[in-house]
N, C-alpha and C positions, 0 to 999 in steps of 0.2 A: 240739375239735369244728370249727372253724373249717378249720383244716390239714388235717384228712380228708371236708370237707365243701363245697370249691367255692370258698373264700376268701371275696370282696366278697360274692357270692352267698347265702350264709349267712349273714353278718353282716346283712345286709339283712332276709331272711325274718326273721331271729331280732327284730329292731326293731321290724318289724311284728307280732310274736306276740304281743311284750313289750306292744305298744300296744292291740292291737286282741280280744288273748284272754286272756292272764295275766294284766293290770291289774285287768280286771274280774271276774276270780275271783277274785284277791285281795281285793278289796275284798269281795265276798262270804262266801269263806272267813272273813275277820275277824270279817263282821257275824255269821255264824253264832257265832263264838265269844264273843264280848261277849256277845251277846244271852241265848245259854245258860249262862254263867258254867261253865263245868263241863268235864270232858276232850270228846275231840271224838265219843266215842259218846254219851256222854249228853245234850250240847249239841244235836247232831244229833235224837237221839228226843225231848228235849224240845221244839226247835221243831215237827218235826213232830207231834206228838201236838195242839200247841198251836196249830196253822193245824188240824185237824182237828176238832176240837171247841170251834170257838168264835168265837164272831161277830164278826169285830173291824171289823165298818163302825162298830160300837158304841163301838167302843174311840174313833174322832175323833182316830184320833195319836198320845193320850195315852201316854209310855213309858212311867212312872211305874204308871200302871198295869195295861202288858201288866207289867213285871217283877214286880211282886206276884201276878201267878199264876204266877210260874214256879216254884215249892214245889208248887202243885196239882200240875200239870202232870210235873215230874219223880219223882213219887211214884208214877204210873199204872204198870201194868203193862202195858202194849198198846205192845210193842213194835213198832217199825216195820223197812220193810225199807231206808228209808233210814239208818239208823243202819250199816249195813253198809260206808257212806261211810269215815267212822270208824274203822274197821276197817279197811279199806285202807290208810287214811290211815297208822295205826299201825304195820300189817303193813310195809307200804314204807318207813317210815321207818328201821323195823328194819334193812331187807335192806340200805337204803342206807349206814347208819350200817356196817356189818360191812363194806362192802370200804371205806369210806371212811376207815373207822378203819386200815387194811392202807397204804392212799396217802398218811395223814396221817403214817405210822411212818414215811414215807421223811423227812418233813419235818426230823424228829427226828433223823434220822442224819445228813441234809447239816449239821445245826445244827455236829454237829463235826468233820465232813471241814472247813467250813469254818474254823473254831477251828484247825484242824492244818494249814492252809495245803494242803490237796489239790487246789483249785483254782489255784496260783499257777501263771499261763504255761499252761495244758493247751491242746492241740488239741482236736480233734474226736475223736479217735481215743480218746485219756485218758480223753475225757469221757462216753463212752460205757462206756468198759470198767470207768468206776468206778459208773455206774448199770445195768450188766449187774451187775459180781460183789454190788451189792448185792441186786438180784432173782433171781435165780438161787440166796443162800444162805436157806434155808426157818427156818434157828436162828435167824438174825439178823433177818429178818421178822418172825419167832413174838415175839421180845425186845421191838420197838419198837410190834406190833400190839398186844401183852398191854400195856405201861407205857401208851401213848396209851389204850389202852379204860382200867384204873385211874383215870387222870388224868381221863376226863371221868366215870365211876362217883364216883368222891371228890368232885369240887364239885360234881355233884344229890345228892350224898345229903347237903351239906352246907347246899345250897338256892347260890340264884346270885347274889342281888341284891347280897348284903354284898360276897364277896370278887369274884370274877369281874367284876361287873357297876363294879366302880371302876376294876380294871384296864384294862377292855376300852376305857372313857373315854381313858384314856392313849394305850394301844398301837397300837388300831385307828390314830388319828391322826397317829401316828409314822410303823404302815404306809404311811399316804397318802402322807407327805412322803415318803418311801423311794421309791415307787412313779413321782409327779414325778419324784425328781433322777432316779432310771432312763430315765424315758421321755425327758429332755436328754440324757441317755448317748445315748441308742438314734439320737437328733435327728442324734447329729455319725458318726456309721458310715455306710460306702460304701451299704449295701445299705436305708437306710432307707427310700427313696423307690420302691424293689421291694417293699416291706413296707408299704408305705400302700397303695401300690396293690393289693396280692394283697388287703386289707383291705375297701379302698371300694370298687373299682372294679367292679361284679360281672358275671361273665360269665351272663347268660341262659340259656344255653346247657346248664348246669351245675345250674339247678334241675330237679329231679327229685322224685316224689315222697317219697323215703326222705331227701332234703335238707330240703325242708319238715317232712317227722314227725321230723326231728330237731334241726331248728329250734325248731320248738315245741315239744319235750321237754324240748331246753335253755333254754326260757325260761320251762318250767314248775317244772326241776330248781332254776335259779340264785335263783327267786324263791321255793321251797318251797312250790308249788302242790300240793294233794292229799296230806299228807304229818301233816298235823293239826297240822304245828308254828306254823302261821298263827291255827288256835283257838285253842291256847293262848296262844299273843302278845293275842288276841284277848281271851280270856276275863280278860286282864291288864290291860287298855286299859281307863282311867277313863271313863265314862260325858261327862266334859268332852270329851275328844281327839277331833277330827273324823276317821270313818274313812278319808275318800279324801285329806286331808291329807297321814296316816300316811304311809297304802300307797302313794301318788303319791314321793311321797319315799324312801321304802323303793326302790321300782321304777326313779325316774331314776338314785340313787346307785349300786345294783347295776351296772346297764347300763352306766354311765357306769367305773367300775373297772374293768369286763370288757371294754369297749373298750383303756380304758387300757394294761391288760395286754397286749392286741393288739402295741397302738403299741410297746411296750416288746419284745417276742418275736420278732415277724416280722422287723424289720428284724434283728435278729441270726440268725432263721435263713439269711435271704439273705447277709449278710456273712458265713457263717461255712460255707455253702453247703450247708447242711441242705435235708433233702427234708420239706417241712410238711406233706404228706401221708400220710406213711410211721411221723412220729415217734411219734401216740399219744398217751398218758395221761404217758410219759416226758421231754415237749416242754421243760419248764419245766426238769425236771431235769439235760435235757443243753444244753441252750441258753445257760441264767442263769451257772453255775457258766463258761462260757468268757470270759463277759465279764466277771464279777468278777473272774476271774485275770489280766485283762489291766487292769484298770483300776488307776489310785493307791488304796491303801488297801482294796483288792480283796476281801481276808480279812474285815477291820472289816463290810463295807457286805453283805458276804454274810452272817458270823455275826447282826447284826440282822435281816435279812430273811428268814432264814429261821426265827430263834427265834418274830418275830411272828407270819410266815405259821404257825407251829406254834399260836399264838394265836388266828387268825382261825379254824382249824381248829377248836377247842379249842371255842370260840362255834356254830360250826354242830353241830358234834356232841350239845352239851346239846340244841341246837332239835330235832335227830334222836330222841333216847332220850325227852325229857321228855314226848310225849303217853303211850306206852306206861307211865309211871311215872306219871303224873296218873289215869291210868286204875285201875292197880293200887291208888292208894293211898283214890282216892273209888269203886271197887266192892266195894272186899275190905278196906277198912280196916287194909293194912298199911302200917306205919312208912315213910319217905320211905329210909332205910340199906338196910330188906329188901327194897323193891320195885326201889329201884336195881342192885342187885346180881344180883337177880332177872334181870332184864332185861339185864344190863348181859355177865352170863355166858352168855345165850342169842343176842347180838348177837356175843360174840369166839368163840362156839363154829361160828358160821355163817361167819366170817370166815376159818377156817381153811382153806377153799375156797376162796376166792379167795387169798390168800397160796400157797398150792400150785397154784392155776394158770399161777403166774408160773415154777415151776420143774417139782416134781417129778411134776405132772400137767398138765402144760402140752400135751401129746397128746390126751388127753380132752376130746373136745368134747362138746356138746351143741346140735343144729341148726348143725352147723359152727362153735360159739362154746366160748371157753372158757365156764370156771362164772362167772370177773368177766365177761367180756362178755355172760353171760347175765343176769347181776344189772343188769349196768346198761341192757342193753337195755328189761329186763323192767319196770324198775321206771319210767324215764327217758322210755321210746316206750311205754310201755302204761300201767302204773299211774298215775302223776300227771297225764298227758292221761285219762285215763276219769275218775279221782278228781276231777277240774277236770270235767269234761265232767259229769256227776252233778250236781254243786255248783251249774253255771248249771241245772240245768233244774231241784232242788231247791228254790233260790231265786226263780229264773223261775215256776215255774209252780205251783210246793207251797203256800210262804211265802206268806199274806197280803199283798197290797200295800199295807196298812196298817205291819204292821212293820215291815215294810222301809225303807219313806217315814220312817216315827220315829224311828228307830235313822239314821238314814246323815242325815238334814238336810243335805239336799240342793235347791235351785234346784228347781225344776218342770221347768225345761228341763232342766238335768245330769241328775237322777234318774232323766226317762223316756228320756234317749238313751242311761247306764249298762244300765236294764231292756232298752231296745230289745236291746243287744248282748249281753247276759245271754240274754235269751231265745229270739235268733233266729242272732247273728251267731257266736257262740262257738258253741253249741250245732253249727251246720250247720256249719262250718269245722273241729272237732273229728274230726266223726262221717266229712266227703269224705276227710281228709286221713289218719284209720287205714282208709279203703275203696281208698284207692291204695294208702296203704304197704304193708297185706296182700296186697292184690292183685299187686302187685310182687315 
């Protein structure tokens, strides 16, 4: 996003999103999810049902006993139309998880190109031709998209905390150290200080409206704004855990990797004289693989990095499927195996469109995009800023400011400068920035 979006430029907008619009929906998002204990439709109709019928100047704060009417309250039949939130949230997660599971299959193949020494010594030229013959074959996509969808269908349906959740302790942290020694790699390359620059330095010049609405997409994307997988994190969250804590920390570390990642990228596309703008969704894949094969022990440092990256994958994807399976298993009372699979066969059946956009319908567009750049447009520039954009005025203006204030314990001063930007700042920066984009 970065490379086809202005460079410094972008990086910039996106800090600013991350600060001043997605932080504070996130924190919202959560509170909605705690507060209604439940998937993010019913979380959603029950808050609202529950700011609608019932006094809570009465309530004095007390959370202890808003949450004892939340049994009334989710029992009602007076469904609202903000519940529809929910639903998006769902629906998106879905479309996202389906090509996402397609880009995560790649991860899975470099796992043994690198094992096999396929990057040892490649140019540019090598390193291209081995991630064209990989997207261009639709069998061997079909192979790694179906095994990655399996793999995250088998631990939800096995639940995540036991197994998943001890691994990710390990590995995640592994990744980071990996991601360091990288970024000292990247430190000592000719073209490094071409790659900071193209990063911080931003040309003015270059923001544009479809820059911004994709700024804020990708900082709605990176931080799973609108997507319902934040309720559920939420509805998980002890009633001890401070939410702006969490989410604050959630938010720096994202930002803070994603930059990382920058620092480590850029300078090798300049050293290695890639065009950043041109490269794509394939950036990482034709980029990393040159510098492994030139570095000591090249093979080693690639096979780890990209087994993990398959790992960190692996973790986003449960967050993707799990509201639509939370949903199915507390509306309809099926088994955690049937609802996963359920699900999990209607996300790799979507998928199969974007895997064949990369080859054998790669012609067929739609509004001049393939079917993956439709997905991701669709879901990235519309869904998740509208599903965010909902969320603040739901909370803003729906939500009792009694709840709110109980559940988040918050300063007086933090609380109402969060609500100030919840209600006024996010909301109107949302709504300018899809009136340019569209209009554009």
């Amino acid at each position: 996003m970065t490379g086809e979006n202005g460079g410094g430029a972008f990086v910039l907008l996106y800090i600013i999103s991350v600060i001043l619009i997605a932080l504070p929906i996130m924190v919202a998002e959560v509170f909605i999810g705690r507060h209604g204990k439940q998937n993010p439709v019913d979380s959603l109709k029950f808050t609202a049902n529950e700011s609608s019928r019932f006094d809570f100047i009465e309530v004095d704060n007390d959370l202890n006993r808003i949450r004892s009417r939340r049994q009334q309250y989710s029992n009602t039949t007076d469904y609202t139309n903000w519940q529809l939130i929910g639903w998006s949230g769902i629906i998106a997660g879905i479309l996202i998880l389906s090509f996402y599971s397609v880009i995560a299959g790649w991860t899975m193949s470099y796992v043994f190109k690198a094992i096999s020494g396929s990057f040892y010594l490649i140019d540019l030229t090598q390193s291209q031709e081995i991630f064209t013959n990989l997207t261009s074959d639709p069998e061997k996509l079909l192979a790694w998209h179906t095994l990655f969808m399996f793999f995250t269908c088998y631990i939800c349906s096995k639940g995540v905390k036991g197994g998943l959740e001890k691994a990710v302790k390990l590995l995640i942290p592994i990744l980071f150290i990996i991601l360091i020694g990288l970024g000292f790699y990247s430190f000592t390359l000719p073209g490094f200080s071409d790659g900071i620059n193209y990063m911080f330095v931003p040309d003015i010049n270059k923001i544009t409206p479809e820059v911004i609405l994709g700024a804020m997409g990708m900082a709605f994307f990176s931080l799973s704004i609108g997507m319902g997988s934040l309720m559920i994190y939420g509805s998980y969250l002890s009633k001890d855990s401070s939410i702006s804590e969490v989410t604050s920390i959630v938010a720096f570390a994202d930002t803070f990797v994603a930059i990382l990642a920058g620092i480590i990228i850029f300078p090798m596309v300049f050293t290695f004289n890639l065009d950043p703008s041109t490269a794509g969704p394939g950036l990482i894949f034709q980029t990393l693989p040159i510098a492994f094969g030139a570095m000591p022990f090249g093979n080693i440092i690639a096979t780890f990095f990209f087994i993990l990256l398959f790992f960190a994958a692996l973790t986003s994807s449960i967050s993707l499927i799990e509201p639509a399976i939370s949903y199915l298993i507390e509306r309809f009372s099926f088994n955690r195996i049937e609802a996963t699979y359920r699900i999990g066969f209607i996300t790799w059946l979507i998928g199969l469109g974007t895997l064949l956009s990369f080859n054998l319908l790669s012609d067929i567009k739609f509004f001049d995009m393939t079917f993956f750049d439709l997905l991701d447009t669709l879901t990235s520039k519309v869904m998740l800023p509208l599903g965010g954009l909902m969320m603040a005025i739901f909370v803003g203006f729906i939500v009792k400011k009694n709840i709110v204030e109980a559940e988040l314990s918050l300063s007086t001063f933090i609380f109402n400068l969060w609500r100030f930007i919840i209600k006024f700042i996010a909301p109107i920066a949302v709504t300018l920035i899809f009136i340019n984009g569209f209009i554009q």
